[in-house]
N, C-alpha and C positions, 0 to 999 in steps of 0.2 A: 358345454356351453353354459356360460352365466348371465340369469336374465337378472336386467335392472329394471328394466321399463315392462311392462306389459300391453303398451298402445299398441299404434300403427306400426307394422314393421318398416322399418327404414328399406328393406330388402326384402323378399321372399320367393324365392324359385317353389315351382311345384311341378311336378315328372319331368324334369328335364333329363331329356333323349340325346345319345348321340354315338353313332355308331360309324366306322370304316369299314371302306372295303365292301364286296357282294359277294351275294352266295355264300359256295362253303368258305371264302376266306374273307370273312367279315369277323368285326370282332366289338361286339356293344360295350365301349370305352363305359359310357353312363345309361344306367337301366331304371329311370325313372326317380334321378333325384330331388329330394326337395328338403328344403330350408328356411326358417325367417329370423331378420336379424332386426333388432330391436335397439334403438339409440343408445348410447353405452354399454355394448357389449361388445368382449371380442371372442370370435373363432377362431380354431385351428381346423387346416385341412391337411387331415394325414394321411401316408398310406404307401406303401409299397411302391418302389420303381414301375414305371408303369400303371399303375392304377388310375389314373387320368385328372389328378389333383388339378395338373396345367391345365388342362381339359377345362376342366368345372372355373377356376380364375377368367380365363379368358371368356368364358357365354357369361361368365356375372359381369364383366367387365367392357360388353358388348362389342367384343373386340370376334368372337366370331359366331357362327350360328347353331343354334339346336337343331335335330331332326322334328323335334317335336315339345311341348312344354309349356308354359308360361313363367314370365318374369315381369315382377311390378317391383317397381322403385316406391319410395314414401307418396311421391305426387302424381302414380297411377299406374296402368298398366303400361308395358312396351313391346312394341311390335319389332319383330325380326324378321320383316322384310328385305331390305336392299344394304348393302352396304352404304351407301348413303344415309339412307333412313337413321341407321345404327348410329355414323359419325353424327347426328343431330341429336339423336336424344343423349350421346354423350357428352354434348356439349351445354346439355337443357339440366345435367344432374352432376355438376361438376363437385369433387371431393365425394364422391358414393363408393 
């Protein structure tokens, strides 16, 4: 990752969680990821088939939910309550 900016992160995930499945056939996709992305810069997310790249795009994208985690956009935190909830604040941080 290349930082330009050093301010507010425009993004920044912290232990985001997410796991399928129970018991012994469970399988923790994300164990606690976190990241901050900072106004001109870009990421890559890479990794292996399977490793849960998809995974990680869609909870940044509030397109589905953590087990567990925080996620704040530049103008605050957001909550991962309802599907509803979600479509609103993806409509409150359009182009993130």
């Amino acid at each position: 990752m290349t930082t330009t900016n050093q301010g507010t992160p425009v993004l920044a995930a912290c232990d985001i969680r997410k796991s399928y499945g129970k018991g012994t056939a469970r399988f923790d996709g994300l164990a606690g990821v976190s990241l901050s992305l900072h106004a001109g810069e870009s990421i890559a997310i890479v990794g292996k088939s399977g490793s849960c790249k998809s995974t990680l795009m869609l909870l940044l994208a509030l397109l589905d939910q953590p087990d567990d985690g925080t996620l704040n956009r530049e103008l605050g935190h957001l909550q991962f309550t309802t599907d509803d909830a979600r479509t609103k604040q993806r409509h409150l941080y359009p182009g993130h």
